[in-house]
Gaussian input, Z-matrix of N, CA and C with variables (Angstrom, degrees):
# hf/3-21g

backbone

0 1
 N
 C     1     B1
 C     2     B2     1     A1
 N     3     B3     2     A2     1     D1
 C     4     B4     3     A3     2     D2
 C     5     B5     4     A4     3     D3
 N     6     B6     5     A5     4     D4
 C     7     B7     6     A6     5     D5
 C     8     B8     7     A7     6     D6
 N     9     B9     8     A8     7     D7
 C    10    B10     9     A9     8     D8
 C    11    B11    10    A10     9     D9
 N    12    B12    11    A11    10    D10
 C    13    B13    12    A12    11    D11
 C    14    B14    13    A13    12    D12
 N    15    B15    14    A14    13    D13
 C    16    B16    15    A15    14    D14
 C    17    B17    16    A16    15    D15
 N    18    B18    17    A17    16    D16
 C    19    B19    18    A18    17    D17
 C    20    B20    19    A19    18    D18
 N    21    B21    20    A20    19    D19
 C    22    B22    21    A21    20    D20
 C    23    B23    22    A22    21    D21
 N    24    B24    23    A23    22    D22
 C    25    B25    24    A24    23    D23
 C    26    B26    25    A25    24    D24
 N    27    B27    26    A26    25    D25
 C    28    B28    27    A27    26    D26
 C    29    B29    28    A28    27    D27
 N    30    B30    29    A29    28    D28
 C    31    B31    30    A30    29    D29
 C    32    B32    31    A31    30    D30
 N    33    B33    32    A32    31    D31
 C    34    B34    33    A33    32    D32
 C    35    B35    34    A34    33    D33
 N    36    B36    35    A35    34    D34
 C    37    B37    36    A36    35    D35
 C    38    B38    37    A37    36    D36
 N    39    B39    38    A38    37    D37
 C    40    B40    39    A39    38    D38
 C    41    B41    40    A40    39    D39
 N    42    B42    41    A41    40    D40
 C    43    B43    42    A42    41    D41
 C    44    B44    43    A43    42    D42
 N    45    B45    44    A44    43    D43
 C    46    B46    45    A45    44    D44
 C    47    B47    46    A46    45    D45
 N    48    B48    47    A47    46    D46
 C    49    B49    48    A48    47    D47
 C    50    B50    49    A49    48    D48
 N    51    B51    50    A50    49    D49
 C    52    B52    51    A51    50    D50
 C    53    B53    52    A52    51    D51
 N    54    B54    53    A53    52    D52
 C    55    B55    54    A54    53    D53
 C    56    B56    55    A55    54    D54
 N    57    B57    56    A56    55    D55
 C    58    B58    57    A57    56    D56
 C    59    B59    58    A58    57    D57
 N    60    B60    59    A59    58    D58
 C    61    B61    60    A60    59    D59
 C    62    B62    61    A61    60    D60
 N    63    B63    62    A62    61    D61
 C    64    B64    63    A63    62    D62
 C    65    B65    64    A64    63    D63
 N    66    B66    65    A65    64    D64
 C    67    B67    66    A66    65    D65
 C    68    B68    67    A67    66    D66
 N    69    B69    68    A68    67    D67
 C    70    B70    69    A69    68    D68
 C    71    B71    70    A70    69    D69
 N    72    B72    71    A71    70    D70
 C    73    B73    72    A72    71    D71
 C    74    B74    73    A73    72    D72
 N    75    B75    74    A74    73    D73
 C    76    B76    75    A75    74    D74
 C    77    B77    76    A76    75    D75
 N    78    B78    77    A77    76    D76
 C    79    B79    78    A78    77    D77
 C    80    B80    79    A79    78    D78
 N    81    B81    80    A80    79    D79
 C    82    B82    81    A81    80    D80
 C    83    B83    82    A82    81    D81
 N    84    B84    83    A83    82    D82
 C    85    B85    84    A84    83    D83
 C    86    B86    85    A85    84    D84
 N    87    B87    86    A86    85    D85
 C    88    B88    87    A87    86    D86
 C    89    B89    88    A88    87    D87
 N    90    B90    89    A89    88    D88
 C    91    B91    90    A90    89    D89
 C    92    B92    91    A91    90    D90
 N    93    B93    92    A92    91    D91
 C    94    B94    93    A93    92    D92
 C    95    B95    94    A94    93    D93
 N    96    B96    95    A95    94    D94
 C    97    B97    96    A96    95    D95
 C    98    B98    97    A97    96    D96
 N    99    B99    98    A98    97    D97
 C   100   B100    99    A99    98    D98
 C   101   B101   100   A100    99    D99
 N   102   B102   101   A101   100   D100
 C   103   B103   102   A102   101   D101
 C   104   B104   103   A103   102   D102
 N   105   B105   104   A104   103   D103
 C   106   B106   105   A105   104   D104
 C   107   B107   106   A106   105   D105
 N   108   B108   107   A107   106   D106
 C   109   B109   108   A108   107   D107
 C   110   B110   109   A109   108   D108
 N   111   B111   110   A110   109   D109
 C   112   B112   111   A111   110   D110
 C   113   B113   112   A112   111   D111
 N   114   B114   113   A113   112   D112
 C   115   B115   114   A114   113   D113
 C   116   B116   115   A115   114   D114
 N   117   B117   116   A116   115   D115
 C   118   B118   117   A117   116   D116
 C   119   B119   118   A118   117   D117
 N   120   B120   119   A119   118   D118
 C   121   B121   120   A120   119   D119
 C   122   B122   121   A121   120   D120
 N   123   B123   122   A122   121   D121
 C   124   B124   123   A123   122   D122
 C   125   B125   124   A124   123   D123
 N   126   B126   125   A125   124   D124
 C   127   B127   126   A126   125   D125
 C   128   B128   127   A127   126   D126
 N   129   B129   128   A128   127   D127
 C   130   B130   129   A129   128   D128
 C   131   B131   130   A130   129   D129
 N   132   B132   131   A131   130   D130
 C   133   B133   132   A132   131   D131
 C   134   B134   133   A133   132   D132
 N   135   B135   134   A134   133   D133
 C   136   B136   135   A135   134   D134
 C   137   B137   136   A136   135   D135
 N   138   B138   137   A137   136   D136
 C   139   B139   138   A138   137   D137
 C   140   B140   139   A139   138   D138
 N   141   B141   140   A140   139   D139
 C   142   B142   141   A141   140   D140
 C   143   B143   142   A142   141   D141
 N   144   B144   143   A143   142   D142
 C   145   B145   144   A144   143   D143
 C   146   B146   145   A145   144   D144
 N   147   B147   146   A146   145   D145
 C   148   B148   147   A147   146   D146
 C   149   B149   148   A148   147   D147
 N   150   B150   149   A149   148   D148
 C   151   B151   150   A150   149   D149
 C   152   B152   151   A151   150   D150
 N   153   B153   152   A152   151   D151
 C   154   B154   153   A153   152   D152
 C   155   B155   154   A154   153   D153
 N   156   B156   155   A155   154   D154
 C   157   B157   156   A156   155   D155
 C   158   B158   157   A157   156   D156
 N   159   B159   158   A158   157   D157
 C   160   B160   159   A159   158   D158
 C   161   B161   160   A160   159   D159
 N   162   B162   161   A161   160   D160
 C   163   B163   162   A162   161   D161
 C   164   B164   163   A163   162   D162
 N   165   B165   164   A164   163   D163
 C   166   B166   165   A165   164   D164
 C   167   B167   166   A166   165   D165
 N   168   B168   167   A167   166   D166
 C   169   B169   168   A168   167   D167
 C   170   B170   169   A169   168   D168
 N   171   B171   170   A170   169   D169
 C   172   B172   171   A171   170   D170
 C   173   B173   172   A172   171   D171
 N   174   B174   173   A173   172   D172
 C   175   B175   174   A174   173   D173
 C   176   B176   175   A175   174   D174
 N   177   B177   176   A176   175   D175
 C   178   B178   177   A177   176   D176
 C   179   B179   178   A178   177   D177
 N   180   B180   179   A179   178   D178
 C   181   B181   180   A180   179   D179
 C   182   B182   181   A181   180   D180
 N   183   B183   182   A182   181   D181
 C   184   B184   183   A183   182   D182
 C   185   B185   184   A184   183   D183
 N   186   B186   185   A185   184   D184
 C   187   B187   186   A186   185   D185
 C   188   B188   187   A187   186   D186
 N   189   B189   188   A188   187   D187
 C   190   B190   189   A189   188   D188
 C   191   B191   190   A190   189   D189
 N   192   B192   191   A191   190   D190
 C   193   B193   192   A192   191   D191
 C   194   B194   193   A193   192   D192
 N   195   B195   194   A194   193   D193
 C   196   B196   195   A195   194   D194
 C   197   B197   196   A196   195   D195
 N   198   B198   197   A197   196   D196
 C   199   B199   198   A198   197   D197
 C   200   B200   199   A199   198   D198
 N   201   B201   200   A200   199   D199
 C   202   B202   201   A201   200   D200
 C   203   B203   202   A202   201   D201
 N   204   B204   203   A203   202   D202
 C   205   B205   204   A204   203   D203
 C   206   B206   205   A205   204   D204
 N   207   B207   206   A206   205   D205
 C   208   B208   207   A207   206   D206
 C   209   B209   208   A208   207   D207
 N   210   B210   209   A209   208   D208
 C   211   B211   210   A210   209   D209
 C   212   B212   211   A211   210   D210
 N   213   B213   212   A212   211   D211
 C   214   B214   213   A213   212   D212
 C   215   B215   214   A214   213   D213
 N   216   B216   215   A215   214   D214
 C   217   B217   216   A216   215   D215
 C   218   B218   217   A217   216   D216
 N   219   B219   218   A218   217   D217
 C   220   B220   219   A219   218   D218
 C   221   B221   220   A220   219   D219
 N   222   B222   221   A221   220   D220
 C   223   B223   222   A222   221   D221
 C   224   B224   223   A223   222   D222
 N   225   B225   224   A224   223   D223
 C   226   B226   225   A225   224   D224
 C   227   B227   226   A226   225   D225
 N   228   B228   227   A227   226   D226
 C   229   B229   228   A228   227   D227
 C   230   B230   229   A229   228   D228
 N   231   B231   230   A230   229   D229
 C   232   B232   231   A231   230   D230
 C   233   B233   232   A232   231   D231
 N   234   B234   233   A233   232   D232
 C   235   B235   234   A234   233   D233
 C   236   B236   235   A235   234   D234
 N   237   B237   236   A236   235   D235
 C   238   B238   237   A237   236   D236
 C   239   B239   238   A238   237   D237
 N   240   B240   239   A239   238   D238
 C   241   B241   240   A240   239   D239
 C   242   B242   241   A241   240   D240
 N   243   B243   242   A242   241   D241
 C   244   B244   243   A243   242   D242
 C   245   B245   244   A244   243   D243
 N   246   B246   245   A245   244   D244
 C   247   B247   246   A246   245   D245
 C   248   B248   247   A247   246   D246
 N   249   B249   248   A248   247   D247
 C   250   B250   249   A249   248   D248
 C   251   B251   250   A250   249   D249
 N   252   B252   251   A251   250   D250
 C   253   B253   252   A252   251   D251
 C   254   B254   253   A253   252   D252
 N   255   B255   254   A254   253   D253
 C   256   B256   255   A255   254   D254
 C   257   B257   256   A256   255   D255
 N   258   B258   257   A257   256   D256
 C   259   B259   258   A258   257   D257
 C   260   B260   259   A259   258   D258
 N   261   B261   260   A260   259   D259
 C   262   B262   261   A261   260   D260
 C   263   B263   262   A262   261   D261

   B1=1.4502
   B2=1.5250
   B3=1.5521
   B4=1.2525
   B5=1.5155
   B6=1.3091
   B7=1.2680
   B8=1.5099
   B9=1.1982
   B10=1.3711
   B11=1.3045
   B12=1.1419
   B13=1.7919
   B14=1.8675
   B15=1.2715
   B16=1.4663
   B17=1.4820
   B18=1.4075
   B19=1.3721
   B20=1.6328
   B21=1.3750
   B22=1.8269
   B23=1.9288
   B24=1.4097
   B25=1.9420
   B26=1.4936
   B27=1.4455
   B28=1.3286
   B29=1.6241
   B30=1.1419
   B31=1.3643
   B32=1.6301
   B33=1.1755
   B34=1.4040
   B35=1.6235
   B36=1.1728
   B37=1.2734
   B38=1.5976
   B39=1.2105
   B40=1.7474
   B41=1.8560
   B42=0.9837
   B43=1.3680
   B44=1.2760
   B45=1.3313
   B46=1.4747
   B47=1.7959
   B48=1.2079
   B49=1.6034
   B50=1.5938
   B51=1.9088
   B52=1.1103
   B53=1.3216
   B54=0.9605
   B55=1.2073
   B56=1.7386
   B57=1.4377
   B58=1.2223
   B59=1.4899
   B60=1.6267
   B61=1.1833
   B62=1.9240
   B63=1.4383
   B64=1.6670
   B65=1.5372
   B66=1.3285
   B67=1.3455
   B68=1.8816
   B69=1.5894
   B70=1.7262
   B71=1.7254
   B72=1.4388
   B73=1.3359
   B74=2.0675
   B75=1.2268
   B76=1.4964
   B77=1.2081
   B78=1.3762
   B79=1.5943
   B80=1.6528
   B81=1.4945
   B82=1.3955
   B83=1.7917
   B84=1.7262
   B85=1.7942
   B86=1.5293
   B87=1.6253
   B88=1.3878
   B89=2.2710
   B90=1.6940
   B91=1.4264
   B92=1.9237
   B93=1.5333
   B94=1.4589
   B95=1.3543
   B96=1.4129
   B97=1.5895
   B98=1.8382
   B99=1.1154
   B100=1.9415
   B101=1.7516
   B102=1.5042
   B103=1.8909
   B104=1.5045
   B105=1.5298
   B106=1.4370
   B107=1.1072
   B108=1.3560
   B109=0.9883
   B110=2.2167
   B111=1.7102
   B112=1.6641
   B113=1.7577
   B114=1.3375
   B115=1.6115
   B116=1.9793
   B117=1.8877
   B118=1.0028
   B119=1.3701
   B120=1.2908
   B121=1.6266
   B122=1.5769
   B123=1.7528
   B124=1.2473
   B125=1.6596
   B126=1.0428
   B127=1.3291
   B128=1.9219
   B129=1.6267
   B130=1.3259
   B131=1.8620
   B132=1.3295
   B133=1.3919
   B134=1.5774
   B135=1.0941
   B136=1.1283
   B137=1.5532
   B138=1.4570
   B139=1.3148
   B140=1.4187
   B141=1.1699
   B142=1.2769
   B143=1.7050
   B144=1.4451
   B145=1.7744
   B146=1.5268
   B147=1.4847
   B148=1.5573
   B149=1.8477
   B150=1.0969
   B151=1.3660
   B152=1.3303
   B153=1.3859
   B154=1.9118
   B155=1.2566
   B156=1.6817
   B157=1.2152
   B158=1.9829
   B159=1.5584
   B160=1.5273
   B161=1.0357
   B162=1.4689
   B163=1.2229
   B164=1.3558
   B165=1.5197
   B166=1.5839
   B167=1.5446
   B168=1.2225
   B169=1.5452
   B170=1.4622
   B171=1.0237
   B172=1.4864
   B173=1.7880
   B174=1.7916
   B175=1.3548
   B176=1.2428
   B177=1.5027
   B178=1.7852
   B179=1.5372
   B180=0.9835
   B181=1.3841
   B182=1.4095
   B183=1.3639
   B184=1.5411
   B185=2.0411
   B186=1.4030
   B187=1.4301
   B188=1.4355
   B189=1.6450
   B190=1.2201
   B191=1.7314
   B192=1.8301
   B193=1.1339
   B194=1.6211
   B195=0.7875
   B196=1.8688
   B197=1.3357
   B198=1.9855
   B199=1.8023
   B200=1.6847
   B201=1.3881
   B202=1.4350
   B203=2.2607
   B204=1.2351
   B205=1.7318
   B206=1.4779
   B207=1.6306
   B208=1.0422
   B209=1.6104
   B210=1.4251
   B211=1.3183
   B212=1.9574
   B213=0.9106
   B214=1.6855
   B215=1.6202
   B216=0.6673
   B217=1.9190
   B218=1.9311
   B219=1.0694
   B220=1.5991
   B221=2.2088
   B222=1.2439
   B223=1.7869
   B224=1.0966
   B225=1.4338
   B226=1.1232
   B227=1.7334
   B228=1.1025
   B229=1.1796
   B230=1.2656
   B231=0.9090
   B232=1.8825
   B233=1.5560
   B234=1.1978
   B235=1.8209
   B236=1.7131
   B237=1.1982
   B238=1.8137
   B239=1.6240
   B240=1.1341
   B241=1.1500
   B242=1.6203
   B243=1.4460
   B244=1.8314
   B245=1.9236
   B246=1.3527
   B247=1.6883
   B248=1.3025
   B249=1.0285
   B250=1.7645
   B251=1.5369
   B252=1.2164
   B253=1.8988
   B254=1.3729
   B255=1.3697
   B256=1.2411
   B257=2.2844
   B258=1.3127
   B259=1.2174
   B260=1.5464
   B261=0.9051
   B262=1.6340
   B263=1.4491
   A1=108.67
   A2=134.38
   A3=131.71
   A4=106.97
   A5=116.48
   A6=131.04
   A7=122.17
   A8=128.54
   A9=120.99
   A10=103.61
   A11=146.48
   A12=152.13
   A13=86.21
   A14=153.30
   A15=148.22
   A16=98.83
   A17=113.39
   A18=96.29
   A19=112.30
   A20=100.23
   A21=103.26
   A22=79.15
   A23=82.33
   A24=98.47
   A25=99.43
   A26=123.24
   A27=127.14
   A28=113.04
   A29=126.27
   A30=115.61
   A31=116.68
   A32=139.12
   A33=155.13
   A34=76.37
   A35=105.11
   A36=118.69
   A37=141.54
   A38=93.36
   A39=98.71
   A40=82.63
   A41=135.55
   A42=135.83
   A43=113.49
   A44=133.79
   A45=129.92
   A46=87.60
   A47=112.54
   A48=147.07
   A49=113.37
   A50=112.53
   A51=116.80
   A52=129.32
   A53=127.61
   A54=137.82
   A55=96.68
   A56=118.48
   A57=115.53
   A58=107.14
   A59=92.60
   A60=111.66
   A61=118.40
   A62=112.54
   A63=78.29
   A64=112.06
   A65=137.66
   A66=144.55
   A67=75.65
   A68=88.55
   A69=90.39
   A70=88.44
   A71=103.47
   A72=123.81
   A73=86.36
   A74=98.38
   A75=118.73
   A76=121.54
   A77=125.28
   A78=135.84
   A79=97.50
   A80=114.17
   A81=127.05
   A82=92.61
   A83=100.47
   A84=95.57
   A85=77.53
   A86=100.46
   A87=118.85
   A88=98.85
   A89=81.76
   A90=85.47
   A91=108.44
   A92=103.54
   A93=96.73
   A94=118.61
   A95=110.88
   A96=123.79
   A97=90.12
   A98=82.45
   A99=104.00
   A100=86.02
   A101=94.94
   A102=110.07
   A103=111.02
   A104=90.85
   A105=106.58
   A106=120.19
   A107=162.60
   A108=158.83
   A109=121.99
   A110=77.14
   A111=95.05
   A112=110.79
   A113=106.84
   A114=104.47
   A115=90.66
   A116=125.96
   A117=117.00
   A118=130.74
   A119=106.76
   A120=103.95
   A121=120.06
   A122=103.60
   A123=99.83
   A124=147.63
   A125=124.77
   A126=118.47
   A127=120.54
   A128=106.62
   A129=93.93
   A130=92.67
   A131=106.49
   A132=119.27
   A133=97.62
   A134=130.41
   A135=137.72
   A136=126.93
   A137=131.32
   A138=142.91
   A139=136.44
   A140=129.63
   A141=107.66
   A142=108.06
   A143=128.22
   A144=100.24
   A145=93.18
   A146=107.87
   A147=92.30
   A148=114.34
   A149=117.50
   A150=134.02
   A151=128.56
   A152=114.15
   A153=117.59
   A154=76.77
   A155=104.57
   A156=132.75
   A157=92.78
   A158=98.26
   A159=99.72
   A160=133.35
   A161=133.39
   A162=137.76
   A163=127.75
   A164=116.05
   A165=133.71
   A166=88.93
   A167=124.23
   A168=118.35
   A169=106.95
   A170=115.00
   A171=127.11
   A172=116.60
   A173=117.90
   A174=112.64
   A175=103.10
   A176=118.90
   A177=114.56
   A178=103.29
   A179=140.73
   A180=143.92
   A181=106.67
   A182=111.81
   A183=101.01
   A184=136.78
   A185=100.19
   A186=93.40
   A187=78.84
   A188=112.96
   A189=134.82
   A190=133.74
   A191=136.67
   A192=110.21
   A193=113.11
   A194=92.17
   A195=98.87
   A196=124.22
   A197=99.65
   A198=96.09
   A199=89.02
   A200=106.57
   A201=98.52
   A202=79.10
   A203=95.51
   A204=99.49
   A205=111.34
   A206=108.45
   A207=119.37
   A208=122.21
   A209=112.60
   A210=125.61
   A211=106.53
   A212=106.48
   A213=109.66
   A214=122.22
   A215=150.55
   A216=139.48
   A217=92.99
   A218=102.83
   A219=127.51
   A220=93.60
   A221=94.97
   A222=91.67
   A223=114.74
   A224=129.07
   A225=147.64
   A226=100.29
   A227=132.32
   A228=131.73
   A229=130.13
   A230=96.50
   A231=96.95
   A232=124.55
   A233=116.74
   A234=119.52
   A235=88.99
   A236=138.59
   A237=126.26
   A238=108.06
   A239=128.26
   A240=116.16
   A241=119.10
   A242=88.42
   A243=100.61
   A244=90.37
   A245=105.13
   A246=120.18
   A247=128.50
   A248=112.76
   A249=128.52
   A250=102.36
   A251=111.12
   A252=139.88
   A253=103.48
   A254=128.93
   A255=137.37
   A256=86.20
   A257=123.30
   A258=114.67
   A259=114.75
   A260=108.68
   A261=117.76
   A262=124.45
   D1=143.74
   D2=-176.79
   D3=-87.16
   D4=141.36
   D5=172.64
   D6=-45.67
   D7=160.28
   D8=-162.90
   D9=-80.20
   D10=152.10
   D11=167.74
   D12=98.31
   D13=-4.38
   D14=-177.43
   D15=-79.61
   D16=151.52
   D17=162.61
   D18=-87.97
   D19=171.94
   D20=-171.29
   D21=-105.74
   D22=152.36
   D23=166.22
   D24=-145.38
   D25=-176.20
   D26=174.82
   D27=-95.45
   D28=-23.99
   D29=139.59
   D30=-25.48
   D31=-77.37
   D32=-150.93
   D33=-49.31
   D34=-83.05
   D35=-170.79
   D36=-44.85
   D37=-20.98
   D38=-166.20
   D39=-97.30
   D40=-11.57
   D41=179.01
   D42=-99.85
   D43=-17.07
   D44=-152.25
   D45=-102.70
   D46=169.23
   D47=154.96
   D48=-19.67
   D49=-68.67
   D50=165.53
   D51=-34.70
   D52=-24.04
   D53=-130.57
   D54=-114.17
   D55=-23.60
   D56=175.75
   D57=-116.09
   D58=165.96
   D59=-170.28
   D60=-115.92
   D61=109.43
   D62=176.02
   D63=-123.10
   D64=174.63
   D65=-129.53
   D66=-128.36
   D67=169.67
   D68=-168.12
   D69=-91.96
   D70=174.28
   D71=-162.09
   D72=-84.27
   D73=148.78
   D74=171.92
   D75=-142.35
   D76=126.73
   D77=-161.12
   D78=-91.53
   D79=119.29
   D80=-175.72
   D81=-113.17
   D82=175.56
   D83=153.33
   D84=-133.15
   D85=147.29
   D86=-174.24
   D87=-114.08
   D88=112.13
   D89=173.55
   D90=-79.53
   D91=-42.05
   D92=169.62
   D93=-85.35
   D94=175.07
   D95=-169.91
   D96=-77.83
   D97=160.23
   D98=-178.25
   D99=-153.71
   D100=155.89
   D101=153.31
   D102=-122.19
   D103=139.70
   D104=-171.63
   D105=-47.84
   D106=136.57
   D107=143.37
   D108=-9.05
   D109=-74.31
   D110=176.43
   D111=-68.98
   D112=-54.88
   D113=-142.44
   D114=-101.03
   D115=-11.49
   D116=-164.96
   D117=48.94
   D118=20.91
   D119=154.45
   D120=-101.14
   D121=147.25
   D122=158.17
   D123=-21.87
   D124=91.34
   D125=176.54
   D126=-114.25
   D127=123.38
   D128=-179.01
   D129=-170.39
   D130=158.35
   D131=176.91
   D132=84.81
   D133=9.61
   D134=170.92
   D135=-113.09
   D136=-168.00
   D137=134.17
   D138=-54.02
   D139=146.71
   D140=-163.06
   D141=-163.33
   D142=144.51
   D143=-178.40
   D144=-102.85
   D145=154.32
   D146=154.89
   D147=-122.37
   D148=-169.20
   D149=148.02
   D150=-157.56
   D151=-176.11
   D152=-174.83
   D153=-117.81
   D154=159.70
   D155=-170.47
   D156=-142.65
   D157=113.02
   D158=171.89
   D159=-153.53
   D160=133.28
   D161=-171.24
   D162=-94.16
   D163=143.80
   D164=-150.93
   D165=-84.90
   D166=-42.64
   D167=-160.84
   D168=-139.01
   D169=104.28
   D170=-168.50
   D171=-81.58
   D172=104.22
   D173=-155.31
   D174=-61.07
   D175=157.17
   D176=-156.36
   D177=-87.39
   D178=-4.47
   D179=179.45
   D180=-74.13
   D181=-60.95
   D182=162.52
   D183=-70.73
   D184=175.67
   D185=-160.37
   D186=-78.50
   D187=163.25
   D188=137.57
   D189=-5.21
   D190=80.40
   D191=-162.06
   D192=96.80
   D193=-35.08
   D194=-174.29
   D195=-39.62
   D196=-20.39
   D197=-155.61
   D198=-131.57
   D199=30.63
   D200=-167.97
   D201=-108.72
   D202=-163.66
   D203=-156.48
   D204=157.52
   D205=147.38
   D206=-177.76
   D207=-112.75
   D208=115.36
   D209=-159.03
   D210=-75.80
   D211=161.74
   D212=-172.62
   D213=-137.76
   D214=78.73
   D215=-144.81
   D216=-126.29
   D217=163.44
   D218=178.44
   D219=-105.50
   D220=148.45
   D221=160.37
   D222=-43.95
   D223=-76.07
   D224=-167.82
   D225=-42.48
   D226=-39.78
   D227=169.59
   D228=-70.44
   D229=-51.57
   D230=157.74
   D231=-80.43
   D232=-8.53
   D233=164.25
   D234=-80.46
   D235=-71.20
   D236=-171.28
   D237=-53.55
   D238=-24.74
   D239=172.95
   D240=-70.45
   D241=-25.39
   D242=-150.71
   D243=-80.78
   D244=-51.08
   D245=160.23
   D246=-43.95
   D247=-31.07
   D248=-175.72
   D249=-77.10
   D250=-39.11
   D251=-143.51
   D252=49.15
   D253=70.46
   D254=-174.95
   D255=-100.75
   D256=139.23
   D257=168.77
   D258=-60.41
   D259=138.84
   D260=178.76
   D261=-152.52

């Protein structure tokens, strides 16, 4: 985010944090393989959380939707994140 007295543009914005949206975490069991979000390992035959990952203002260079995505974590991954206070 730019400091106060900066000017704001939509650049700042269509790139920054604000700017997305994510859906609450939901506990699936994943018969197929998925990769983790955080750690990129294989995860499958197990439990699993997921979420959507989506953006308010889509930068115009890309298509429509393009940069939105569905996030994947193990418990254990989201309890060290949640412990760390890493955003998650």
């Amino acid at each position: 985010m730019p400091m106060p007295g900066e000017e704001n543009n939509a650049v700042d914005y269509i790139y920054s944090a604000d700017n997305l949206l994510y859906s609450e975490w939901k506990k699936k069991f994943l018969l197929l393989p998925r990769k983790s979000t955080f750690s990129k390992k294989r995860i499958w035959l197990e439990f699993a959380y997921t979420r959507t990952r989506k953006m308010k203002v889509n930068p115009p260079q890309f298509p429509i939707n393009h940069l939105n995505r569905r996030e994947w974590a193990t418990a254990d991954e989201l309890m060290y994140h949640k412990l760390t206070g890493l955003d998650v």
